[in-house]
CHARMM internal coordinates of N, CA and C (Angstrom, degrees):
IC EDIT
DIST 1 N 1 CA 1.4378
DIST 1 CA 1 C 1.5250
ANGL 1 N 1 CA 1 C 107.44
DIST 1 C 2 N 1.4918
ANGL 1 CA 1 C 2 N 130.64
DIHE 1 N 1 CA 1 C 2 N 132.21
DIST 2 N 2 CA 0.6905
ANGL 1 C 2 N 2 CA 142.25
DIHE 1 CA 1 C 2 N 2 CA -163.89
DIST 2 CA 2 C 2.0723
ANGL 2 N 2 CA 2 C 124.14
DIHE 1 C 2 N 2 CA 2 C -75.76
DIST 2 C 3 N 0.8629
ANGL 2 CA 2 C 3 N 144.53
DIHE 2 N 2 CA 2 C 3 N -156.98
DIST 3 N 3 CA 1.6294
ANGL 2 C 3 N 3 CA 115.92
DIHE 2 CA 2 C 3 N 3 CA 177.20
DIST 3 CA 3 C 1.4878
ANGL 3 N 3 CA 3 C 102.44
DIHE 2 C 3 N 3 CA 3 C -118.02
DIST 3 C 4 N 1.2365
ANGL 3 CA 3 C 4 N 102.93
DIHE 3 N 3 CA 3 C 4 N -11.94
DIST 4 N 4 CA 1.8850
ANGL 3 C 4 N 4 CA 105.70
DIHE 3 CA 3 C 4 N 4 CA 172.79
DIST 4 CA 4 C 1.7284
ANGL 4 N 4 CA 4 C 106.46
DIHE 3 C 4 N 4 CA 4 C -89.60
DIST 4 C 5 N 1.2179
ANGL 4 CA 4 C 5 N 115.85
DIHE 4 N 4 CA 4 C 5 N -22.52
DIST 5 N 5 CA 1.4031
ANGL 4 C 5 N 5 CA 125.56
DIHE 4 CA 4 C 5 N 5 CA 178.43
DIST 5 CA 5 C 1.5860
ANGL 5 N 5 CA 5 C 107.83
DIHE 4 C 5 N 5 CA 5 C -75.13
DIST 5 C 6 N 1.2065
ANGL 5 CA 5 C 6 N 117.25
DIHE 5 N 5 CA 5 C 6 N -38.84
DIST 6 N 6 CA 1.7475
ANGL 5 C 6 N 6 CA 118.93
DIHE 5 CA 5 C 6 N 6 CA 169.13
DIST 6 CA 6 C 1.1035
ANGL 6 N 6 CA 6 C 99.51
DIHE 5 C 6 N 6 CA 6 C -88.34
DIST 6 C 7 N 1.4222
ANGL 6 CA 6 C 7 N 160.28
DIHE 6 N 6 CA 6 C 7 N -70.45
DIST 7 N 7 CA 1.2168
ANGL 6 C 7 N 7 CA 150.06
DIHE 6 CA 6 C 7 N 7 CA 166.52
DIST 7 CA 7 C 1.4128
ANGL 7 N 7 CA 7 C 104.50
DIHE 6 C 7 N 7 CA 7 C 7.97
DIST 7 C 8 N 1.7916
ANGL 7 CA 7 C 8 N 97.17
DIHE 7 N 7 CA 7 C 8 N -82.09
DIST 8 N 8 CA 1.5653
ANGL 7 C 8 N 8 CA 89.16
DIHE 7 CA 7 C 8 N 8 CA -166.38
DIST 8 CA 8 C 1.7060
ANGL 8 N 8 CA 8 C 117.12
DIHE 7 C 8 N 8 CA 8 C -87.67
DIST 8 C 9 N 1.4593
ANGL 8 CA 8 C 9 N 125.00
DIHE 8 N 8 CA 8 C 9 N 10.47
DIST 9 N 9 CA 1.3969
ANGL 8 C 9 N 9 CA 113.95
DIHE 8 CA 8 C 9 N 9 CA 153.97
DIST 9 CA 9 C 1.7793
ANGL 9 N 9 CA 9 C 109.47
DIHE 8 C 9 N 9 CA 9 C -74.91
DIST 9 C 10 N 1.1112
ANGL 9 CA 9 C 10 N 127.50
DIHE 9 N 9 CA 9 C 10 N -24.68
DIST 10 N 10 CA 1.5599
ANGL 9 C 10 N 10 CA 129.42
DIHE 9 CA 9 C 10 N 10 CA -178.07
DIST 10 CA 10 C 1.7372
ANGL 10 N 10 CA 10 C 99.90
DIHE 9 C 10 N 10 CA 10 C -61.77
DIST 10 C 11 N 1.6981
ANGL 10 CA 10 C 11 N 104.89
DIHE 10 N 10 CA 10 C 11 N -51.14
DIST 11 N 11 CA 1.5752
ANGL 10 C 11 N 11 CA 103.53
DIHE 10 CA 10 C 11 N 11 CA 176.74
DIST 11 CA 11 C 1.3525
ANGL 11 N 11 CA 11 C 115.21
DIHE 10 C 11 N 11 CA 11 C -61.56
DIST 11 C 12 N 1.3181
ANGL 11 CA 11 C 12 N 124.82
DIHE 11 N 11 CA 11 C 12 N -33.57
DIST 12 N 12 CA 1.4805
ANGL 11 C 12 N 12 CA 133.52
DIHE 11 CA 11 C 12 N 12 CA -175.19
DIST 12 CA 12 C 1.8065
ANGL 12 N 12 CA 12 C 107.73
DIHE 11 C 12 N 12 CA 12 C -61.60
DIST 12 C 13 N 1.4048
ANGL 12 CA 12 C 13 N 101.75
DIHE 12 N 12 CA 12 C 13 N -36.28
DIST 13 N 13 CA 1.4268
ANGL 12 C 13 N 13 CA 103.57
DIHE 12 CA 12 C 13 N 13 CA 170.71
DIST 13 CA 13 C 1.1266
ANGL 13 N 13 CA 13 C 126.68
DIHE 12 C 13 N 13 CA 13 C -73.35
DIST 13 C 14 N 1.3294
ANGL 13 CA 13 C 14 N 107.63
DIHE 13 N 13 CA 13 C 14 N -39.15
DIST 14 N 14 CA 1.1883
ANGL 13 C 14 N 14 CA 113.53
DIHE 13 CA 13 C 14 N 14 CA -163.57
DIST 14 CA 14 C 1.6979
ANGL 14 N 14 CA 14 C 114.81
DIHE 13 C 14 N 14 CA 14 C -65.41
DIST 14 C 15 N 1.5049
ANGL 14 CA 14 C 15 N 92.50
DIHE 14 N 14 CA 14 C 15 N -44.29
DIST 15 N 15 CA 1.6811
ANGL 14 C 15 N 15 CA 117.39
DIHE 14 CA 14 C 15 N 15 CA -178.61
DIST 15 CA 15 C 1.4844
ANGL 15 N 15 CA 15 C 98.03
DIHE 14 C 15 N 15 CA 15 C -41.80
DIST 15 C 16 N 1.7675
ANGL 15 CA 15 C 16 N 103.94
DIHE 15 N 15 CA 15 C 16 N -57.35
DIST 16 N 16 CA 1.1407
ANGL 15 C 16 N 16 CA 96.83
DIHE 15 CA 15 C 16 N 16 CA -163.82
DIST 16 CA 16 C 1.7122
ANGL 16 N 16 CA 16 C 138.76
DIHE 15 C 16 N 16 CA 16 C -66.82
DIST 16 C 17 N 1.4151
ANGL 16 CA 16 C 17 N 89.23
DIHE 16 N 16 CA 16 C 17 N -26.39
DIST 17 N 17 CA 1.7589
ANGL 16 C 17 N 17 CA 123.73
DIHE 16 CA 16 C 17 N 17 CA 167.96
DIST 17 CA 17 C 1.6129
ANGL 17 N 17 CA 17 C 101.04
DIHE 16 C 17 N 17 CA 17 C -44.61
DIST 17 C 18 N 1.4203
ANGL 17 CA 17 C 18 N 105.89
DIHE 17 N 17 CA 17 C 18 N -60.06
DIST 18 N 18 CA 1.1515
ANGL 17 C 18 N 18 CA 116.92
DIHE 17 CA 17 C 18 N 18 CA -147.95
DIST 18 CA 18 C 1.9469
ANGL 18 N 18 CA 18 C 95.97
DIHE 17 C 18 N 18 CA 18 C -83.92
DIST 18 C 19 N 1.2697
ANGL 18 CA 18 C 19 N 124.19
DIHE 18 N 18 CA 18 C 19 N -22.94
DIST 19 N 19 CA 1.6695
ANGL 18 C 19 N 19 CA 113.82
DIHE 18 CA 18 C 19 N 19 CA 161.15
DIST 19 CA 19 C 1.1105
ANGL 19 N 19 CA 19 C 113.75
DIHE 18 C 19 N 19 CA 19 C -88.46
DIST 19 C 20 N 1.3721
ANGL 19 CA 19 C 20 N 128.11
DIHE 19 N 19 CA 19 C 20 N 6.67
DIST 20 N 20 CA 1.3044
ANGL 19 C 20 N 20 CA 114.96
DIHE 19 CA 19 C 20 N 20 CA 173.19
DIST 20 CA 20 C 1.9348
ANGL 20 N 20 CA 20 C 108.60
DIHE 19 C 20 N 20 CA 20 C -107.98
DIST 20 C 21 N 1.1315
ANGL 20 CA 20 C 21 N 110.15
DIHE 20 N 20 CA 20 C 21 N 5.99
DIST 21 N 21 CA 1.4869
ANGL 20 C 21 N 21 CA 121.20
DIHE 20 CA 20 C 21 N 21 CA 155.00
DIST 21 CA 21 C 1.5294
ANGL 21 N 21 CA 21 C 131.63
DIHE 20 C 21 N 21 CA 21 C -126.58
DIST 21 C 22 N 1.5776
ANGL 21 CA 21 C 22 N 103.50
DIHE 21 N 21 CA 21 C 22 N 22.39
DIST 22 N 22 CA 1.8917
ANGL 21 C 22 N 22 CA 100.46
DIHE 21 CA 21 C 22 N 22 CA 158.97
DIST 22 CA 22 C 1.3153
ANGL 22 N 22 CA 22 C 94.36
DIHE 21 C 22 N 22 CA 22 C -111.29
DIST 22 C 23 N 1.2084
ANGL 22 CA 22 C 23 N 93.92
DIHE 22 N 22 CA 22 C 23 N 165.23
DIST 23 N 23 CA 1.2678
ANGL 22 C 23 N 23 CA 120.70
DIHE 22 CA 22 C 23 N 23 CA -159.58
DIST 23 CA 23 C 1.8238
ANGL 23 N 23 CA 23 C 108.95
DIHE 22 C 23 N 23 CA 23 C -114.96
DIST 23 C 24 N 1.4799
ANGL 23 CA 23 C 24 N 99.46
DIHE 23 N 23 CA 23 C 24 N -9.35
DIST 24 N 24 CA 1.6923
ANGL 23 C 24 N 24 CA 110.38
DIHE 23 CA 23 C 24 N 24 CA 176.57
DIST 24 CA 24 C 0.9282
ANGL 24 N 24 CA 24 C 110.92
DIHE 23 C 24 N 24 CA 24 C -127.91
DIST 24 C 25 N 1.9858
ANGL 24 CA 24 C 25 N 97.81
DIHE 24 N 24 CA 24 C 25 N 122.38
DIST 25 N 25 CA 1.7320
ANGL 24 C 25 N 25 CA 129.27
DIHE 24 CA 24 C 25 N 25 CA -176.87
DIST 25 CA 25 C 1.2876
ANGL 25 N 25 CA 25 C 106.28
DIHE 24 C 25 N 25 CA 25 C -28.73
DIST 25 C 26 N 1.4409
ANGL 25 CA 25 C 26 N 142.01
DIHE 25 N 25 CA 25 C 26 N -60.52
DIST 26 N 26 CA 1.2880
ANGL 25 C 26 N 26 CA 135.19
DIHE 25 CA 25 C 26 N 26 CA -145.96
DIST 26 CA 26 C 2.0809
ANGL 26 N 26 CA 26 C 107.53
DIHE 25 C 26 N 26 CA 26 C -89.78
DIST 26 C 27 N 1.5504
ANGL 26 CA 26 C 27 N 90.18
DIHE 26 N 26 CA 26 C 27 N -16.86
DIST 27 N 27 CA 1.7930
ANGL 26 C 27 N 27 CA 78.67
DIHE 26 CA 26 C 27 N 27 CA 172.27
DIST 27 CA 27 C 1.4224
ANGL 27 N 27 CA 27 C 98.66
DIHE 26 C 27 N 27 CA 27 C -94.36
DIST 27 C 28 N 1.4669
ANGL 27 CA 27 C 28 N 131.20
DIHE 27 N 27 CA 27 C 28 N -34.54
DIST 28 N 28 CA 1.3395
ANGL 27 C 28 N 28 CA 119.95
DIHE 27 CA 27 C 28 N 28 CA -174.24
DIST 28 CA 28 C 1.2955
ANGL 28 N 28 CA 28 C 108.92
DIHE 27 C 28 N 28 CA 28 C -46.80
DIST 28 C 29 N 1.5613
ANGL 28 CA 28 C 29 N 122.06
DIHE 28 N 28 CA 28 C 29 N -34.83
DIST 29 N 29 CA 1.3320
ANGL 28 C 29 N 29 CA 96.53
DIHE 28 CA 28 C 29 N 29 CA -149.40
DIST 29 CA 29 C 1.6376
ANGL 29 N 29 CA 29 C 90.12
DIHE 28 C 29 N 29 CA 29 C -99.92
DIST 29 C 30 N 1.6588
ANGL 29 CA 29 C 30 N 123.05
DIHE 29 N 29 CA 29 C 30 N -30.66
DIST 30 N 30 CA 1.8205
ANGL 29 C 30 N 30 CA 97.71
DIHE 29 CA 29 C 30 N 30 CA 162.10
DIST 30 CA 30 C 1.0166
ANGL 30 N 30 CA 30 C 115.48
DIHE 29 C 30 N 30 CA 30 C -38.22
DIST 30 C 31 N 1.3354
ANGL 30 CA 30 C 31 N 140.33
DIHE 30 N 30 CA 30 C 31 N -64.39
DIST 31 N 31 CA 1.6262
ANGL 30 C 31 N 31 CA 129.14
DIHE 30 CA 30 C 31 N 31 CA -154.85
DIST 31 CA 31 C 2.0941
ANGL 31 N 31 CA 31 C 108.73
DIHE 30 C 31 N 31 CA 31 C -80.58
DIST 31 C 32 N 1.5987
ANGL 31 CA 31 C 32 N 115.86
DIHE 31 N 31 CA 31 C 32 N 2.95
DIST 32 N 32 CA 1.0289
ANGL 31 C 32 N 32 CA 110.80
DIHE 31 CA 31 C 32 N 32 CA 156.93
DIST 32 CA 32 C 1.3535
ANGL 32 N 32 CA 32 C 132.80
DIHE 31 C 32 N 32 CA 32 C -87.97
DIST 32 C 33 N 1.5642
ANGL 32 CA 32 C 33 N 103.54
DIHE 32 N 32 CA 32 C 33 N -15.29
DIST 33 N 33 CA 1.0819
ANGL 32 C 33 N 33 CA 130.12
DIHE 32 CA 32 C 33 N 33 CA 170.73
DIST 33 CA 33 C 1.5159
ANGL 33 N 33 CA 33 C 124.52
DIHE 32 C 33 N 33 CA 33 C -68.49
DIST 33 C 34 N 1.4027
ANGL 33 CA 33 C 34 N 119.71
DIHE 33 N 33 CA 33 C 34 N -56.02
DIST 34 N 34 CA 1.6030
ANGL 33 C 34 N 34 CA 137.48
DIHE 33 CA 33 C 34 N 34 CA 150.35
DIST 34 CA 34 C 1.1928
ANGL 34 N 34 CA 34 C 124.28
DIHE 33 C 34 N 34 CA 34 C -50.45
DIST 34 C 35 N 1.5813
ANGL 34 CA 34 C 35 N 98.02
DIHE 34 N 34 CA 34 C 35 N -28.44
DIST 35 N 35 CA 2.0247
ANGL 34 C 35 N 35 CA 95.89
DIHE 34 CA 34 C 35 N 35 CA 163.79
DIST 35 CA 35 C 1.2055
ANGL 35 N 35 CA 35 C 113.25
DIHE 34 C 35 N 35 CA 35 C -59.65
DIST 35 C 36 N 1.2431
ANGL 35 CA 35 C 36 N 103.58
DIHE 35 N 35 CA 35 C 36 N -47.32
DIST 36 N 36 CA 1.9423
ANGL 35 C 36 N 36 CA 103.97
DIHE 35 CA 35 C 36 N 36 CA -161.56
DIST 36 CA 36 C 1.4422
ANGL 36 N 36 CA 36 C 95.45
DIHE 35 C 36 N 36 CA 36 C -72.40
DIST 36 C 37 N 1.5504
ANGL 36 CA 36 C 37 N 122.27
DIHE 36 N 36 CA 36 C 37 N -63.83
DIST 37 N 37 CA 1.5267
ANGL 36 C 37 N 37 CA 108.75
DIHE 36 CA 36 C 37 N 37 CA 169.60
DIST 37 CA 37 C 1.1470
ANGL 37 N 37 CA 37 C 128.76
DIHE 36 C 37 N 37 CA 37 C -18.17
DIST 37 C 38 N 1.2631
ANGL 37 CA 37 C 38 N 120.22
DIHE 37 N 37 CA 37 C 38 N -63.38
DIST 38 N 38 CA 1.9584
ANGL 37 C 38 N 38 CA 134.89
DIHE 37 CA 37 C 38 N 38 CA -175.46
DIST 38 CA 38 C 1.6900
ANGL 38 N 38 CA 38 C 91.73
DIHE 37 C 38 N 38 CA 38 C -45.23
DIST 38 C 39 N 1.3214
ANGL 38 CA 38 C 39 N 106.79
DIHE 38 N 38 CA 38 C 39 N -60.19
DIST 39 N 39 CA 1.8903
ANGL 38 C 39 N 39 CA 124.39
DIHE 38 CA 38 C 39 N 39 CA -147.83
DIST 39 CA 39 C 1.7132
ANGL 39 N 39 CA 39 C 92.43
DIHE 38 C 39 N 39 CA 39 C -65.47
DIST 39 C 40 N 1.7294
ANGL 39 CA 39 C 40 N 101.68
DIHE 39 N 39 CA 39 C 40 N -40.20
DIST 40 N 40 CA 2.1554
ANGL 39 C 40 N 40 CA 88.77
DIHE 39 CA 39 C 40 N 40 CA -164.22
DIST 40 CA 40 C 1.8609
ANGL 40 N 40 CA 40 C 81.34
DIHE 39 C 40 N 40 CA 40 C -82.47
DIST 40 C 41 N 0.9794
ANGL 40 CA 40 C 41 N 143.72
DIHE 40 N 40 CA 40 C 41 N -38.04
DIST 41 N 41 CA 1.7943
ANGL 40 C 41 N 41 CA 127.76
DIHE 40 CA 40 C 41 N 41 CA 165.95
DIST 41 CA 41 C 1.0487
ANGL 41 N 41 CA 41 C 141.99
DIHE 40 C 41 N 41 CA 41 C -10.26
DIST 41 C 42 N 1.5347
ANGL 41 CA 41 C 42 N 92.65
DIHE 41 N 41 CA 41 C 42 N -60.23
DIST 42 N 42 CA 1.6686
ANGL 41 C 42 N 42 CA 142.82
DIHE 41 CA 41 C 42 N 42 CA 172.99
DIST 42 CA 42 C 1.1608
ANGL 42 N 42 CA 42 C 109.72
DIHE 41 C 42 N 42 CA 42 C -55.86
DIST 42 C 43 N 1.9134
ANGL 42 CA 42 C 43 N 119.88
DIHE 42 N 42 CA 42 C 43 N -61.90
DIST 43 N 43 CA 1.2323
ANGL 42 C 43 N 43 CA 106.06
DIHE 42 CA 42 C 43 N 43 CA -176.43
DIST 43 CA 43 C 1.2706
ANGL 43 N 43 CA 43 C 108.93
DIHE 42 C 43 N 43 CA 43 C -87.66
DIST 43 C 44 N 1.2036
ANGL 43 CA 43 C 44 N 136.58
DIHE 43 N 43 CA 43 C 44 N -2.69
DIST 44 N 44 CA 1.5693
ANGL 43 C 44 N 44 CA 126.34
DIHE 43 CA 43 C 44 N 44 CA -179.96
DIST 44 CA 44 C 1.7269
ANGL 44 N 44 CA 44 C 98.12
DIHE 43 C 44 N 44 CA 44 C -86.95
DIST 44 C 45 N 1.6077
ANGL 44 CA 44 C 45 N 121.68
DIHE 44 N 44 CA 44 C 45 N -51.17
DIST 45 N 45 CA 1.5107
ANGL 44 C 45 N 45 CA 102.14
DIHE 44 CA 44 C 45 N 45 CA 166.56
DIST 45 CA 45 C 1.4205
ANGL 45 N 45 CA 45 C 119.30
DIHE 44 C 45 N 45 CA 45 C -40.61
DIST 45 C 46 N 1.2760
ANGL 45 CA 45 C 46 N 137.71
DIHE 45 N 45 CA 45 C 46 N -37.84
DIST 46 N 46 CA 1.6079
ANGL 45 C 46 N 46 CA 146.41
DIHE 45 CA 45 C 46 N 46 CA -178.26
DIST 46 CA 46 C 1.3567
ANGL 46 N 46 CA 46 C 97.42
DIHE 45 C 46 N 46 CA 46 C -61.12
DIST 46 C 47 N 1.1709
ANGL 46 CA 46 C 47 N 118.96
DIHE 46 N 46 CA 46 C 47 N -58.18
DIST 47 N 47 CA 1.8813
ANGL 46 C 47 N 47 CA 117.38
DIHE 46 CA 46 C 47 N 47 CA -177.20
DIST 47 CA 47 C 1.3661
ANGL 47 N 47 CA 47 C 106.22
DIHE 46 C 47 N 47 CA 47 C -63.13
DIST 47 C 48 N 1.3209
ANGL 47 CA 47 C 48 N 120.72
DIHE 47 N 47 CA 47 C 48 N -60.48
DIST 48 N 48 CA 1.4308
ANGL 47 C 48 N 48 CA 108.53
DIHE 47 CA 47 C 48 N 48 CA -179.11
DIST 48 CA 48 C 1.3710
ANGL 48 N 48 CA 48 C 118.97
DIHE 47 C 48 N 48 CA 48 C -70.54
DIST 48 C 49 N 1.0185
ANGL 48 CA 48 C 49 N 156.45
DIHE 48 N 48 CA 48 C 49 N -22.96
DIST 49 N 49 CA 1.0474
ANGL 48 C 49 N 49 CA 143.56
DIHE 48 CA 48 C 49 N 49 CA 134.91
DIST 49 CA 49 C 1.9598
ANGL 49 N 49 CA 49 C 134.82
DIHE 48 C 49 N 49 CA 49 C -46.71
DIST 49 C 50 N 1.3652
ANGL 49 CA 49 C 50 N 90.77
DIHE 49 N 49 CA 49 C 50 N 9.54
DIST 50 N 50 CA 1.8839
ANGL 49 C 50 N 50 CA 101.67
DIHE 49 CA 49 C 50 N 50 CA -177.67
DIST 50 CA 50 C 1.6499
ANGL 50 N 50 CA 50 C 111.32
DIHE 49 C 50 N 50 CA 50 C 54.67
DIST 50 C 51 N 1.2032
ANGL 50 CA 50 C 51 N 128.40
DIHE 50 N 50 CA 50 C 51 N 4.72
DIST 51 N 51 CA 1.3714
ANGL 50 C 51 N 51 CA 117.10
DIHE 50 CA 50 C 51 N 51 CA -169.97
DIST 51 CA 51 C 1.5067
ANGL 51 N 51 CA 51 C 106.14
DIHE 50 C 51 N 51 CA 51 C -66.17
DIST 51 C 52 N 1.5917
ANGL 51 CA 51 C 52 N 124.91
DIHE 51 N 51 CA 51 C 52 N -10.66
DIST 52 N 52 CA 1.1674
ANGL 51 C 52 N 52 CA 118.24
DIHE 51 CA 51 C 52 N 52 CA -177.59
DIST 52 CA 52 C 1.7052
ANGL 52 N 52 CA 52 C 107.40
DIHE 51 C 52 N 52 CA 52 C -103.60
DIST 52 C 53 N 1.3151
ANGL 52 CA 52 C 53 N 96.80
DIHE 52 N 52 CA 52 C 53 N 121.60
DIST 53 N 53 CA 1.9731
ANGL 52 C 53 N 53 CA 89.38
DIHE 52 CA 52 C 53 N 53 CA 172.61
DIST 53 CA 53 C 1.4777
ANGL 53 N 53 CA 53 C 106.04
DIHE 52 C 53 N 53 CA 53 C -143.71
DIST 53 C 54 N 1.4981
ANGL 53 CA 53 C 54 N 108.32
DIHE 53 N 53 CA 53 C 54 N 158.38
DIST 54 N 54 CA 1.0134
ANGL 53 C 54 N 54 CA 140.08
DIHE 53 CA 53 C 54 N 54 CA -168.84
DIST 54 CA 54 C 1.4280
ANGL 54 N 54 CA 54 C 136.04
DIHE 53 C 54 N 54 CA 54 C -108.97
DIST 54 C 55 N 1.1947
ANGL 54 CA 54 C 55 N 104.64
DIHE 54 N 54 CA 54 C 55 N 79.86
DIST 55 N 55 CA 1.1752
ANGL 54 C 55 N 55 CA 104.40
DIHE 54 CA 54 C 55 N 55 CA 177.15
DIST 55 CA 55 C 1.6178
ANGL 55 N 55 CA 55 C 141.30
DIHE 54 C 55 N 55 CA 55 C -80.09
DIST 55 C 56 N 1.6528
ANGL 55 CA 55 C 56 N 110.72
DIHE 55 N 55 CA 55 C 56 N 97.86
DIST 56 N 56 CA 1.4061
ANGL 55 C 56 N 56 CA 93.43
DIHE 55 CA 55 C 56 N 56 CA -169.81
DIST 56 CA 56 C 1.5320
ANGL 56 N 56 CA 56 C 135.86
DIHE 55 C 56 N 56 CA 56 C -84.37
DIST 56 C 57 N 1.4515
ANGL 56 CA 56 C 57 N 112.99
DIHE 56 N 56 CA 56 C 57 N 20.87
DIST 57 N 57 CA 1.3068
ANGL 56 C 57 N 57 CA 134.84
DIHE 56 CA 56 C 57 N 57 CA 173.60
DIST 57 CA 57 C 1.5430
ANGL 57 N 57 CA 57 C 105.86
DIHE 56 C 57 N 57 CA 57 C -108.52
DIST 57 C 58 N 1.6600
ANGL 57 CA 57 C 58 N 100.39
DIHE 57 N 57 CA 57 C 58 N 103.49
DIST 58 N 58 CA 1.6011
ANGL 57 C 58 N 58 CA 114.27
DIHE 57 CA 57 C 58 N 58 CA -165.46
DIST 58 CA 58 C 1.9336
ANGL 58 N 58 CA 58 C 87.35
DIHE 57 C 58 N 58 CA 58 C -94.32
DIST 58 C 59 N 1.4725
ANGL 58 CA 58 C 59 N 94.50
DIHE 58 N 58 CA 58 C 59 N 129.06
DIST 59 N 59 CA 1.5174
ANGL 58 C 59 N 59 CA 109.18
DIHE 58 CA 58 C 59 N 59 CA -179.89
DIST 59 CA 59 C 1.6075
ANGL 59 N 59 CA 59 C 101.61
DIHE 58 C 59 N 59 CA 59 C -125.85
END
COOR INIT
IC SEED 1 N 1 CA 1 C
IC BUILD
């Protein structure tokens, strides 16, 4: 995994950590918002970087 690919899964957590302990509507929903950002990041750093492969010969 690449260091921009953990980077932004650490933010993806964090975001998410962090809306699932305020308690006020208008920050919950920024940091629910930046979750999903971080997370679709995340998996497109994962694709572009090839760390994901597919093997369709199940052994």
């Amino acid at each position: 995994m690449s260091r921009l690919a953990k980077g932004l899964l650490i933010l993806a957590v964090l975001s998410a950590t962090l809306s699932c302990f305020t308690t006020e509507k208008a920050v919950g929903d920024a940091s629910l918002i930046a979750c999903g950002v971080f997370s679709g990041l995340f998996l497109l750093a994962l694709a572009l970087g090839r760390k994901i492969k597919f093997d369709p010969v199940l052994r």
